[in-house]
C-alpha positions, 0 to 999 in steps of 0.5 A: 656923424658917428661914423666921423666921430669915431674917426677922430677918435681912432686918430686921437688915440693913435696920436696919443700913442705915439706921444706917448711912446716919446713920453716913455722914453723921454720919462727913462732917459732912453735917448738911443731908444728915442733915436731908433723909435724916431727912425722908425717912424720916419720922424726926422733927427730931433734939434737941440731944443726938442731933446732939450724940451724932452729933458736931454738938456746936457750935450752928453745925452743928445750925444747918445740920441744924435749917433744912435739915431745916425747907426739907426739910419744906416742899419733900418734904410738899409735898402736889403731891409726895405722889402722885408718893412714892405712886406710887414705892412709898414709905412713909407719912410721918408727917413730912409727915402730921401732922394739919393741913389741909396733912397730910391734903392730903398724905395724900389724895394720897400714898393716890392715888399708892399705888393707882396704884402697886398697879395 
């Protein structure tokens, strides 16, 4: 029972962490740091409504969070970058692995990196 209680609140915790970081960057405005973290993560391209939520409530700054994150998938799912991210032990993008030629270039290489982290 110990054991599953500190589960929880290891997960807790991780989860307050991530809403935290948003929390962050939505409290400074920082919509093109949002983007890169929201990538990063492998969380999908918010909507109007979530940035609006966040406090992005004029076209101008969910202008900013849209093209940073767009630059940011070119550059992070970038398949030259995805054996280093598997090397550094980090997790699966589904971002970047989204079923395209590119995607599973991406995913090929991220797989070789993880191997070579696991050694």
């Amino acid at each position: 029972m110990k054991k599953i209680a500190i589960v929880a609140c290891v997960l807790l915790g991780l989860l307050g962490c991530s809403n935290s970081q948003v929390s962050q960057y939505a409290e400074i405005g920082d919509w093109s740091g949002l983007a890169q973290y929201d990538v990063e993560v492998g969380h999908h391209e918010r909507s109007e409504t979530d940035l609006s939520q966040l406090g992005a409530i004029d076209s101008a700054q969910q202008k900013v969070y849209r093209e940073a994150y767009a630059t940011h998938v070119e550059t992070y799912c970038d398949p030259k970058n995805a054996f280093r991210l598997g090397l550094l032990g980090k997790p699966k993008n589904y971002v970047c692995i989204d079923g395209s030629p590119e995607g599973r270039t991406f995913e090929k290489n991220w797989e070789t990196g993880r191997e070579g982290n696991s050694l």
